[in-house]
N, CA, C and O of each residue as an XYZ file, in Angstrom:
728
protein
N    -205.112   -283.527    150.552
C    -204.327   -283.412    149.333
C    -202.944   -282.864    149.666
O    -202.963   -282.004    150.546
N    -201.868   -283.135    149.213
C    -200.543   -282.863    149.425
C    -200.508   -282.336    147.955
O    -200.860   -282.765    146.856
N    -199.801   -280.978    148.546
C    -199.500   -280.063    147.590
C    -198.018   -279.070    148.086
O    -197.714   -278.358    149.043
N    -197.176   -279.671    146.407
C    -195.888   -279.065    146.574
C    -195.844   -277.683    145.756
O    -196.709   -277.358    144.942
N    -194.799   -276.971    146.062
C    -194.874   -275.889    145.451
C    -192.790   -276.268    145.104
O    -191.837   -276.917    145.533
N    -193.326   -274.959    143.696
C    -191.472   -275.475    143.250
C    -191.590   -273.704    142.349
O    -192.467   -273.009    141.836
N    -190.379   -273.654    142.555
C    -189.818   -272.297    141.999
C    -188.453   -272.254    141.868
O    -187.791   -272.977    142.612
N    -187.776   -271.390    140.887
C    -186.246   -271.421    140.978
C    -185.472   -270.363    140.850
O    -186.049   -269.278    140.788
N    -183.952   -270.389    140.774
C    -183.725   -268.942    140.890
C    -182.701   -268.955    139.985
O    -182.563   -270.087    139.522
N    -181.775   -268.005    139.457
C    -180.905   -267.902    138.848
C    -180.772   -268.171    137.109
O    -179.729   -268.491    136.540
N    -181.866   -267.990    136.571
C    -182.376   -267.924    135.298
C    -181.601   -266.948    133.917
O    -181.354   -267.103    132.721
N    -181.418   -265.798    135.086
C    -180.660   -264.718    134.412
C    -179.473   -264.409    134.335
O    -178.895   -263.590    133.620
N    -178.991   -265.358    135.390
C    -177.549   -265.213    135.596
C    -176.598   -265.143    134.757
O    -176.930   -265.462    133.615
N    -174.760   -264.623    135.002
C    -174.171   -264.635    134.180
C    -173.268   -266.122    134.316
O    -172.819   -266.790    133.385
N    -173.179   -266.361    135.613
C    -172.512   -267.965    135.861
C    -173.261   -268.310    136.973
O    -174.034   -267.528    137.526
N    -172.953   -270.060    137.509
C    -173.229   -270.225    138.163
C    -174.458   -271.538    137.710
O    -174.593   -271.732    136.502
N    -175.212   -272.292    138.571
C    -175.995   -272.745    138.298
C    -177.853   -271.809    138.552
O    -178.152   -270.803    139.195
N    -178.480   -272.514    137.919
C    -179.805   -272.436    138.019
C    -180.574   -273.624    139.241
O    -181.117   -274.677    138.905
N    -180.504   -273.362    139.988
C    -181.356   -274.011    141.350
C    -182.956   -273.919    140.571
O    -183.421   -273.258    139.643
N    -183.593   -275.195    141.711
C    -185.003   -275.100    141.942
C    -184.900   -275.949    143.157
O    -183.932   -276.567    143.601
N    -186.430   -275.812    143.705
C    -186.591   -275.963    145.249
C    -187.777   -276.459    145.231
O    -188.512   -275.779    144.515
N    -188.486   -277.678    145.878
C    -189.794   -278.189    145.843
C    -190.071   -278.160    147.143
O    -189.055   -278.038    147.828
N    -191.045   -278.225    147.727
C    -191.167   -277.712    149.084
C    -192.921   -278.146    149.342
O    -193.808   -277.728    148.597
N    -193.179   -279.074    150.566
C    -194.227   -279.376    150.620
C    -194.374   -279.258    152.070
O    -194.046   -280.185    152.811
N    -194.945   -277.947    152.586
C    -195.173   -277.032    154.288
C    -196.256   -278.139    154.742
O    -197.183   -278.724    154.181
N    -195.642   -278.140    156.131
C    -196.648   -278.719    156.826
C    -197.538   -277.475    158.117
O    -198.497   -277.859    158.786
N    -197.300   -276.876    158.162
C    -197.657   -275.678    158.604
C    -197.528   -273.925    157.947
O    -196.626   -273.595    157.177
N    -198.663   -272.921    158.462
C    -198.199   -271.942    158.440
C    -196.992   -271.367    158.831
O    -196.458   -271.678    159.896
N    -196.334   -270.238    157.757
C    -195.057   -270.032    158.631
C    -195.107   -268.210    158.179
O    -195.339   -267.919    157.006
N    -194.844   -266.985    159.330
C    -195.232   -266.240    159.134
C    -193.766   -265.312    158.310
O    -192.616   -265.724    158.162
N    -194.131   -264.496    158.058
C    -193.446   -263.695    157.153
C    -193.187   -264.250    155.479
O    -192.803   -263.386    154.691
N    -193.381   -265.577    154.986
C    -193.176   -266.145    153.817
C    -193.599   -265.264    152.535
O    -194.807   -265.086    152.379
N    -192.801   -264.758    151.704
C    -192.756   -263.822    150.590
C    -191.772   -264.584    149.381
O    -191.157   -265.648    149.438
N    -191.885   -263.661    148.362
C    -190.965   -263.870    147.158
C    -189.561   -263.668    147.440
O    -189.025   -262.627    147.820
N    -189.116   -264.611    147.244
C    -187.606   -263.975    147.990
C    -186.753   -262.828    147.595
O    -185.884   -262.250    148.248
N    -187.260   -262.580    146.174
C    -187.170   -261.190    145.687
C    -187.399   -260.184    146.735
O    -186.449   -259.637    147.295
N    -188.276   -259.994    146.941
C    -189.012   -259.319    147.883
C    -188.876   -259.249    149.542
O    -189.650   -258.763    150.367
N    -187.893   -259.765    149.672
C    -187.633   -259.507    151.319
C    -186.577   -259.535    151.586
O    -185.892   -260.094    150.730
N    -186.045   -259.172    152.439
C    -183.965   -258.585    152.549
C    -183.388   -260.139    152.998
O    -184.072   -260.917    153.664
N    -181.965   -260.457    152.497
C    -180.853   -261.602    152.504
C    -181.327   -261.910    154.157
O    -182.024   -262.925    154.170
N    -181.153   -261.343    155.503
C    -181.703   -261.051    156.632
C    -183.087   -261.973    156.718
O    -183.052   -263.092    157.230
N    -184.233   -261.435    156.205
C    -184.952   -262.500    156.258
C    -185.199   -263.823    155.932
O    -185.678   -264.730    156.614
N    -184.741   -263.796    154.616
C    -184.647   -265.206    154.149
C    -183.939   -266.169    155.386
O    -184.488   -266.874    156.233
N    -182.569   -265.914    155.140
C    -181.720   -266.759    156.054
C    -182.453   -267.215    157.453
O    -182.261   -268.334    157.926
N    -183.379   -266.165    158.118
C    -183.981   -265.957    159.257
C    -184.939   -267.156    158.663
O    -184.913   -268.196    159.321
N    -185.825   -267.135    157.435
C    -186.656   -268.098    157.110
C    -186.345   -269.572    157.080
O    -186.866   -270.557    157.603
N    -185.333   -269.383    156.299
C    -184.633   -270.740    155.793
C    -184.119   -271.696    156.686
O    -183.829   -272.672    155.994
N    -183.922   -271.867    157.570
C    -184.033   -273.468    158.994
C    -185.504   -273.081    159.390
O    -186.047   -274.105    159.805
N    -186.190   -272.229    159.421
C    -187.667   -272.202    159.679
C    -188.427   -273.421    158.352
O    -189.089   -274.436    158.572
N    -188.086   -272.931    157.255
C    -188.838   -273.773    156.291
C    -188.570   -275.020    156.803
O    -189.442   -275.770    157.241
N    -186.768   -275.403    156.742
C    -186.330   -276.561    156.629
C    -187.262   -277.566    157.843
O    -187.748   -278.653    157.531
N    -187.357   -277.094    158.926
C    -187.813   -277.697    160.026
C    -189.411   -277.738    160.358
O    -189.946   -278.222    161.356
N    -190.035   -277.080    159.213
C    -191.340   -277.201    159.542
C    -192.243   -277.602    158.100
O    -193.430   -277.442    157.815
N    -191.091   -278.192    157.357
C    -191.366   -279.288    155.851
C    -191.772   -280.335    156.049
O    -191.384   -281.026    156.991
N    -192.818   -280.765    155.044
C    -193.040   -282.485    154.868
C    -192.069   -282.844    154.206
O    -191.539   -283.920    154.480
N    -191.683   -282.209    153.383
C    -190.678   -283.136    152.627
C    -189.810   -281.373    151.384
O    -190.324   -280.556    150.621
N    -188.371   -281.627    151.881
C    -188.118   -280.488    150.569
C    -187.084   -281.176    149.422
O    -186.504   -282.230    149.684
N    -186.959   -280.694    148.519
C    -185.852   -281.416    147.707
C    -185.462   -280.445    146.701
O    -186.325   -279.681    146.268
N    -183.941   -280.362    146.159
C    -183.545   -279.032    145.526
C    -182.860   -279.835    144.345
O    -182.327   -280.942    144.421
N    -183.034   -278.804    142.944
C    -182.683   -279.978    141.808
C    -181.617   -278.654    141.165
O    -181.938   -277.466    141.145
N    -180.568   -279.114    140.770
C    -179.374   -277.865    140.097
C    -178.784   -278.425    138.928
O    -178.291   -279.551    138.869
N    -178.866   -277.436    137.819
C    -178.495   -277.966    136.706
C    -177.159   -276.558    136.091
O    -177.537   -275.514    135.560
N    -175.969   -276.827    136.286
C    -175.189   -276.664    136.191
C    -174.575   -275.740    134.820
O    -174.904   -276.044    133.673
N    -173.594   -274.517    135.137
C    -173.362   -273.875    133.632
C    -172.938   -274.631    132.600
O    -172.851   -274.009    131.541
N    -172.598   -275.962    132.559
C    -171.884   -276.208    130.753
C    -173.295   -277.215    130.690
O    -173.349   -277.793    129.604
N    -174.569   -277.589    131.708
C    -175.606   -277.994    131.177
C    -176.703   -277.199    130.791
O    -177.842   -277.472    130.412
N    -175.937   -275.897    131.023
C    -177.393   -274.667    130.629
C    -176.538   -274.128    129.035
O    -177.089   -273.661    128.038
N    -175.061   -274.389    129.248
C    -174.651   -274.208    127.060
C    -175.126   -275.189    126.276
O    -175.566   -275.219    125.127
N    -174.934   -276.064    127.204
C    -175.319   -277.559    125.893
C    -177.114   -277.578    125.434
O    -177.482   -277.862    124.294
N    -178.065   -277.221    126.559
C    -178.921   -277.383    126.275
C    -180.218   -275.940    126.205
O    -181.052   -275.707    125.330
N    -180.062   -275.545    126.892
C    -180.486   -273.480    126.952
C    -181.021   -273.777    128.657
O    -181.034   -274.655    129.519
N    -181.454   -272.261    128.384
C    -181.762   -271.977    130.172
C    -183.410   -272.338    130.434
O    -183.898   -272.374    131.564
N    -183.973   -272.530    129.514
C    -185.522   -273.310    129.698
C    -185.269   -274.478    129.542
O    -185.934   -274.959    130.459
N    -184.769   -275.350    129.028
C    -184.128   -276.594    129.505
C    -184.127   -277.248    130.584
O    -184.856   -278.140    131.019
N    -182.258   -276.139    131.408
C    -182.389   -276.655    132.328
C    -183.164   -276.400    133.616
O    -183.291   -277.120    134.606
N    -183.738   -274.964    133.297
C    -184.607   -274.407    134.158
C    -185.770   -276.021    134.723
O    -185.761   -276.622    135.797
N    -186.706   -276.282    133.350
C    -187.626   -277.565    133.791
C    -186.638   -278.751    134.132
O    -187.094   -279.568    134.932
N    -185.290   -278.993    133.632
C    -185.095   -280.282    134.763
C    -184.466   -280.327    135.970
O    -184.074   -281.245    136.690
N    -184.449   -278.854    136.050
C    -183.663   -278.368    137.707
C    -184.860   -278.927    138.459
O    -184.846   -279.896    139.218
N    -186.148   -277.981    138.051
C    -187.427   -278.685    138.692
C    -188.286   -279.682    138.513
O    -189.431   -279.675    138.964
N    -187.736   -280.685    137.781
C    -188.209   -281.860    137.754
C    -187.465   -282.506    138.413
O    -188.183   -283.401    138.859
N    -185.988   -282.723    138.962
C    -185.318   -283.559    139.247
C    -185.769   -282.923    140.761
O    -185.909   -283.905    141.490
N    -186.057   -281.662    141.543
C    -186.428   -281.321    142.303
C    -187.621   -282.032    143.279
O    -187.606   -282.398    144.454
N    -188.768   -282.051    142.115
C    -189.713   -282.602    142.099
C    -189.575   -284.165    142.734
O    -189.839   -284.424    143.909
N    -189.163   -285.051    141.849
C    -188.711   -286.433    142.097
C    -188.012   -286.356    142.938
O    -188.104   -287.508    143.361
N    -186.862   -285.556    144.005
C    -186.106   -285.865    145.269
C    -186.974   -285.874    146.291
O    -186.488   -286.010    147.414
N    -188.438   -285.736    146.159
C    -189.488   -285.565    147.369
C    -189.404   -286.365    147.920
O    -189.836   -287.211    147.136
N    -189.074   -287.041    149.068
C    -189.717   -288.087    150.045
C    -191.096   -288.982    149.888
O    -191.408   -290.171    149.835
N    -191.912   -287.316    149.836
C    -193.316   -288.070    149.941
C    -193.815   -287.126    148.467
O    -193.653   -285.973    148.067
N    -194.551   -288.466    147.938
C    -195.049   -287.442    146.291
C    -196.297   -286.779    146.672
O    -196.974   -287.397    147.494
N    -196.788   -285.571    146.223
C    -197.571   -285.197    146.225
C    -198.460   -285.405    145.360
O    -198.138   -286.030    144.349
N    -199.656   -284.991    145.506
C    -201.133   -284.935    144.501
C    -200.632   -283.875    143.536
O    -200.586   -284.433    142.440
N    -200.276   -282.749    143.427
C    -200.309   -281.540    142.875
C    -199.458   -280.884    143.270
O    -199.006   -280.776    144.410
N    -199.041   -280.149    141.850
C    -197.570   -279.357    142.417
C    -198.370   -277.972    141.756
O    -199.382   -277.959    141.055
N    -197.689   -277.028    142.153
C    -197.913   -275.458    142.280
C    -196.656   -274.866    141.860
O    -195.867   -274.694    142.790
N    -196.188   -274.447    140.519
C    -195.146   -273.758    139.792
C    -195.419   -272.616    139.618
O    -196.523   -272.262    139.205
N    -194.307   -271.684    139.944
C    -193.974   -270.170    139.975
C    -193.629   -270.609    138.269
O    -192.918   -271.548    137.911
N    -194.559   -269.361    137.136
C    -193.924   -269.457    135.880
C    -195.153   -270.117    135.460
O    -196.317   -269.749    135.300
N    -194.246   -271.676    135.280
C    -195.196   -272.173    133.755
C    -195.596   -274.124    134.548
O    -195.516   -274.589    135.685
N    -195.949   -274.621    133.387
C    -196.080   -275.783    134.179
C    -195.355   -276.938    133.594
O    -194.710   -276.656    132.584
N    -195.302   -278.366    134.054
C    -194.635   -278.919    133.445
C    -195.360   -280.001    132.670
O    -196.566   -280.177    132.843
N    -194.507   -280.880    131.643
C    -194.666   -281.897    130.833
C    -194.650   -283.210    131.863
O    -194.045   -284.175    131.394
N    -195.079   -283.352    132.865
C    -194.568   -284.529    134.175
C    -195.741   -285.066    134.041
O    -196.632   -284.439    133.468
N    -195.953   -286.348    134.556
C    -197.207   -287.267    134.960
C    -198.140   -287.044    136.151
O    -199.239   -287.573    136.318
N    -197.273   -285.828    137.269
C    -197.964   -285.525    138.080
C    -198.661   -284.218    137.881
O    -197.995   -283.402    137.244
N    -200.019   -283.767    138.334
C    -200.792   -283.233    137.607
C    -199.983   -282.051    138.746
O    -199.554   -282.184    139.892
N    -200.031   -280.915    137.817
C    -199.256   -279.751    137.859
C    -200.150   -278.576    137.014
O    -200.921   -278.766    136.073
N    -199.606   -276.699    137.986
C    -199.869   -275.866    137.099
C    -199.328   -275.068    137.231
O    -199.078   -274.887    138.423
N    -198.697   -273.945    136.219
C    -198.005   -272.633    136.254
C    -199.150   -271.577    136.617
O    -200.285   -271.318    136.216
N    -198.232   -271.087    137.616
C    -198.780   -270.094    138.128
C    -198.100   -268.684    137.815
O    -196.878   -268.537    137.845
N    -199.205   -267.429    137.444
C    -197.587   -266.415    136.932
C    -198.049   -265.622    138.560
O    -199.099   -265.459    139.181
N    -196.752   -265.318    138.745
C    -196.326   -264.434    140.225
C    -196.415   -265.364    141.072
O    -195.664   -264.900    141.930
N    -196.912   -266.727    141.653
C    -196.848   -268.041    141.985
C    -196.118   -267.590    143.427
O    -196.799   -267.672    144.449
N    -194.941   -267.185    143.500
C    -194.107   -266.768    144.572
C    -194.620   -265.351    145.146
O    -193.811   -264.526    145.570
N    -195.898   -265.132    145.137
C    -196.050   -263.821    145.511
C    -197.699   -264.418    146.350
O    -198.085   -264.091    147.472
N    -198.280   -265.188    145.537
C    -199.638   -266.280    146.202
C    -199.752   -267.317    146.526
O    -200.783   -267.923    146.235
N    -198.598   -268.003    147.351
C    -198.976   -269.337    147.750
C    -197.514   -269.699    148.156
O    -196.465   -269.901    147.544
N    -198.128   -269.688    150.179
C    -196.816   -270.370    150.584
C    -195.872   -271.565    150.366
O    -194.749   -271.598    150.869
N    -196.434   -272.657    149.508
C    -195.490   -273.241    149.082
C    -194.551   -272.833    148.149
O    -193.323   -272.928    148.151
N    -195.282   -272.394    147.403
C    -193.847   -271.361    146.150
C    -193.130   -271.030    147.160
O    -192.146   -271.709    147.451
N    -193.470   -269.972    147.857
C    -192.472   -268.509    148.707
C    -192.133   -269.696    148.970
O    -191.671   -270.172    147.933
N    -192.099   -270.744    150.134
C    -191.047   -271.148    150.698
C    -190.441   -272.051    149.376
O    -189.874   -272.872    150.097
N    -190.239   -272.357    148.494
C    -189.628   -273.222    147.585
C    -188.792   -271.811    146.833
O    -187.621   -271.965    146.484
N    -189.247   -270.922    146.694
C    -188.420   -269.044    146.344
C    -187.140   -269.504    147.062
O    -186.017   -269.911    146.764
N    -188.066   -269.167    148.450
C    -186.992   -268.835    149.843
C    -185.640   -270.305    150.119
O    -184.628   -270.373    150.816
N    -186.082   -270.928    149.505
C    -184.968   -272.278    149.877
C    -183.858   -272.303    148.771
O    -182.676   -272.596    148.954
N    -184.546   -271.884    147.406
C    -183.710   -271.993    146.296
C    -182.820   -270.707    146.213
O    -181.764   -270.742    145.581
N    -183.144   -269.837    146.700
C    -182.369   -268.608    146.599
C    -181.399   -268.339    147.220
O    -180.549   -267.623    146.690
N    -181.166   -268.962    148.911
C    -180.418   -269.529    149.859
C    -179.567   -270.531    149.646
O    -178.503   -270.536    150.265
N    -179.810   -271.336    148.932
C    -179.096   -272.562    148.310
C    -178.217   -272.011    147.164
O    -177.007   -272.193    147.026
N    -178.960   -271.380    146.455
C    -178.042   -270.362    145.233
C    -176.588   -269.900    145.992
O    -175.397   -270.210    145.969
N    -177.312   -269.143    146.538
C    -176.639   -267.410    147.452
C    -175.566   -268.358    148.308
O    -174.909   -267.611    149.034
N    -175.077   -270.060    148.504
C    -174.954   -270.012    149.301
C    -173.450   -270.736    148.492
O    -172.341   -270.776    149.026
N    -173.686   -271.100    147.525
C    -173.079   -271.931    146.220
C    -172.368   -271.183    145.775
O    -171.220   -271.616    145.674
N    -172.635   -269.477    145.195
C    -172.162   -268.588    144.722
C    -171.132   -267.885    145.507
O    -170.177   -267.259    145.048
N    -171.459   -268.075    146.828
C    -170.533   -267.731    147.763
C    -169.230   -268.132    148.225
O    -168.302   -267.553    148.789
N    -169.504   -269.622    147.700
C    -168.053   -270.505    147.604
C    -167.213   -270.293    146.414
O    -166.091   -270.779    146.266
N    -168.061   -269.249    145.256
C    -167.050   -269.263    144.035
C    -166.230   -268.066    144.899
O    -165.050   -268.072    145.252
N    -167.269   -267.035    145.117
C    -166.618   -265.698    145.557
C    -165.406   -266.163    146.351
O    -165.013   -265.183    146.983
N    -164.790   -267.011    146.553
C    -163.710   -266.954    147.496
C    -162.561   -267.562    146.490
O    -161.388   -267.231    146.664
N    -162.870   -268.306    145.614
C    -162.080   -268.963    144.192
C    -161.622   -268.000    143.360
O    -160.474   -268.005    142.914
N    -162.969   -266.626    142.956
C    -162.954   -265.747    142.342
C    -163.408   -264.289    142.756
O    -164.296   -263.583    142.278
N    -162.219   -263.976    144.152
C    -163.369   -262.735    144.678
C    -163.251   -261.742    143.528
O    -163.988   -260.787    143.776
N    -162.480   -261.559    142.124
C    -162.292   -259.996    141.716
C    -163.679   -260.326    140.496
O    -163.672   -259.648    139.468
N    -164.699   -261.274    140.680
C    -166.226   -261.132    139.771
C    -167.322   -260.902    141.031
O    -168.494   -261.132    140.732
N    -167.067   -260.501    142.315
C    -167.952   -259.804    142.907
C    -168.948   -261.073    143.316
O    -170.097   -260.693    143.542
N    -168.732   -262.526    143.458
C    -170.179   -262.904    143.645
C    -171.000   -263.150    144.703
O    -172.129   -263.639    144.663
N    -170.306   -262.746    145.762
C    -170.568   -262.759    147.148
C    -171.500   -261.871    147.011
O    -172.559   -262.228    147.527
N    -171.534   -260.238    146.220
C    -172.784   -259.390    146.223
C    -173.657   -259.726    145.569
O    -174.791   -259.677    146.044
N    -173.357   -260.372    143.718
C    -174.085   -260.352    142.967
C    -174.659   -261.814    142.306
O    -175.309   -262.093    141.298
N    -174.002   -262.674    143.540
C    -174.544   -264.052    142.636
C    -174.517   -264.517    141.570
O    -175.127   -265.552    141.301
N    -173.642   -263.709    140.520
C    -173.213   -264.360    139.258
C    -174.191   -263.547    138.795
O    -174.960   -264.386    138.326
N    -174.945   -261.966    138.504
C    -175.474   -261.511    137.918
C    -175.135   -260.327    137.263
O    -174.422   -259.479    137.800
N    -175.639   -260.199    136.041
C    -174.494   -258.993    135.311
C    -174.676   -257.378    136.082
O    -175.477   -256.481    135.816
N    -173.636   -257.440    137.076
C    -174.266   -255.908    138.006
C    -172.648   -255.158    137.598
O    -171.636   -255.836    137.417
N    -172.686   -253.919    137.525
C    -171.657   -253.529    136.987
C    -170.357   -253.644    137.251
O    -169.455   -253.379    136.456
N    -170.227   -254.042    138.380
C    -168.870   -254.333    138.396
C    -168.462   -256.001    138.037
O    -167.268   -256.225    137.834
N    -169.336   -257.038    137.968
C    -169.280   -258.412    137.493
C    -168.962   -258.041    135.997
O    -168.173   -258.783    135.411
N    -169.466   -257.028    135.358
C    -169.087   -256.682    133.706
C    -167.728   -256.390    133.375
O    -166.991   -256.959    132.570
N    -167.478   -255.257    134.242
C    -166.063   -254.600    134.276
C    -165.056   -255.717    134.900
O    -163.870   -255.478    134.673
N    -165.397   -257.188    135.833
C    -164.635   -257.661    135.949
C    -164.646   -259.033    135.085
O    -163.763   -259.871    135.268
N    -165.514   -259.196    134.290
C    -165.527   -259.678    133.006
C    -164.508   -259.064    131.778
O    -163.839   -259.853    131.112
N    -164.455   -257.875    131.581
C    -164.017   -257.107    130.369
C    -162.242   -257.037    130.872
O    -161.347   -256.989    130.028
N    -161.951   -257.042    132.501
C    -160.672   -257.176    132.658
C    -160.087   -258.690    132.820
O    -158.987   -258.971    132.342
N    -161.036   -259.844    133.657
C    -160.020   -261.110    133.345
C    -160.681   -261.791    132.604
O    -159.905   -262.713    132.356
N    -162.091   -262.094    131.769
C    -162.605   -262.200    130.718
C    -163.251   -263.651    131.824
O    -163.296   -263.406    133.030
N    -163.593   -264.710    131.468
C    -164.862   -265.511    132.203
C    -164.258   -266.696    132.685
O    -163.430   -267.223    131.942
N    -164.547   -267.319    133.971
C    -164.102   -268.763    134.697
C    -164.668   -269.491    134.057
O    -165.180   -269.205    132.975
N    -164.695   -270.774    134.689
C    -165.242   -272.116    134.363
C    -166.707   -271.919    134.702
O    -167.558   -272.573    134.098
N    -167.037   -271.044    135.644
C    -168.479   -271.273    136.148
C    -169.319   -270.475    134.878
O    -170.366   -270.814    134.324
N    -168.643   -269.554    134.693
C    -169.467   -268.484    133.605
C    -170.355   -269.281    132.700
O    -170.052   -270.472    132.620
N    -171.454   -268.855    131.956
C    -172.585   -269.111    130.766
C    -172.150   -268.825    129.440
O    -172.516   -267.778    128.906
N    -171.294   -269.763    128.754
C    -170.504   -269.110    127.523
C    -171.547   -268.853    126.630
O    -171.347   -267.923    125.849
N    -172.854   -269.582    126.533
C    -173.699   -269.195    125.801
C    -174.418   -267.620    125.995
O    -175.115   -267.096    125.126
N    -174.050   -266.925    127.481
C    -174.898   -266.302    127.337
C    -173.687   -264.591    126.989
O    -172.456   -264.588    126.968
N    -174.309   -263.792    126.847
C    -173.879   -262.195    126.657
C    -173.366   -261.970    127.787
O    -173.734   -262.675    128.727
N    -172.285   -260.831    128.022
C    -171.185   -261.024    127.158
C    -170.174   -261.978    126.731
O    -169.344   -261.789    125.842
N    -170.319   -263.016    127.441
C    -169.389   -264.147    127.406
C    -169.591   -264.646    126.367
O    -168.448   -264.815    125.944
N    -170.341   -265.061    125.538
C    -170.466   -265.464    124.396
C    -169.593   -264.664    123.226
O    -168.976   -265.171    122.289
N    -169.710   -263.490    123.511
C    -168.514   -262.749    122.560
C    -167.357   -262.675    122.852
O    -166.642   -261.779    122.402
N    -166.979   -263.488    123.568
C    -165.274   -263.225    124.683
C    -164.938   -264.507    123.758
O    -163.712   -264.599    123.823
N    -165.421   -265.537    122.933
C    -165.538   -266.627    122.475
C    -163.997   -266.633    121.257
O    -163.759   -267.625    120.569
């Protein structure tokens, strides 16, 4: 049975996109965790490990003026559906960190998902890297919103540098505080 695992990151964010990551291991790979859960250091250390010891990975991103137009559970499921469908090879069963989806392929939400089952962690570990790596190219467009540290997340100085040049193109106008900068 081929079994993918898919998880995503950036849900909470204040800009930026929402990644997901589908990921179908063809081997054990040691240290694999929530990417929450293990230092920028490891991941990166993980991440050409995943890449090179995958059946097949594929990453689906749904973009800030497609997370105003439509909300962040939205694009959250078609980050990972379009994820899903970039597979190479389809799987029998997919394995979702969260919830599950409305898809034809038989699927289930798993809650903590990225904490029990190396396909999540490595689909965590790919999407978070892919994020972290996206966000990093704003930070150089926009170093005075911090996103090189914070990935587009409301950490206090991304606020305070909200409240002084008020929000880019990447920002979530739908979401707080930007929505009141309106």
């Amino acid at each position: 049975m081929i079994i993918a695992g898919v998880d995503e990151v950036g849900r909470g964010a204040l800009a930026g996109p929402v990644v997901a990551a589908a990921v179908i291991l063809n081997e054990k790979i040691e240290l694999l965790n929530d990417s929450k859960k293990i230092s920028k250091k490891v991941r990166e250390k993980l991440y050409p490990i995943i890449m090179e010891s995958s059946e097949s990975i594929s990453i689906g991103i749904k973009w800030n003026d497609f997370i105003d137009d439509h909300n962040i559970k939205v694009a959250t499921e078609q980050a990972m559906i379009e994820a899903i469908n970039g597979l190479e090879i389809k799987p029998n069963k997919i394995l979702i960190d969260g919830f599950g989806l409305d898809i034809p392929i038989k699927n289930e939400g798993i809650i903590k998902g990225d904490q029990k089952f190396d396909n999540i962690m490595a689909a965590s570990i790919i999407a978070k890297v892919t994020r972290d790596e996206i966000m990093r190219s704003f930070h150089y467009i926009y170093p005075e919103y911090d996103f090189l540290s914070n990935s587009g997340y409301g950490t206090k100085k991304h606020l305070q540098a909200l409240n002084k040049h008020s929000f880019t193109e990447i920002h979530r106008k739908t979401f707080k505080p930007i929505s009141l900068m309106l």
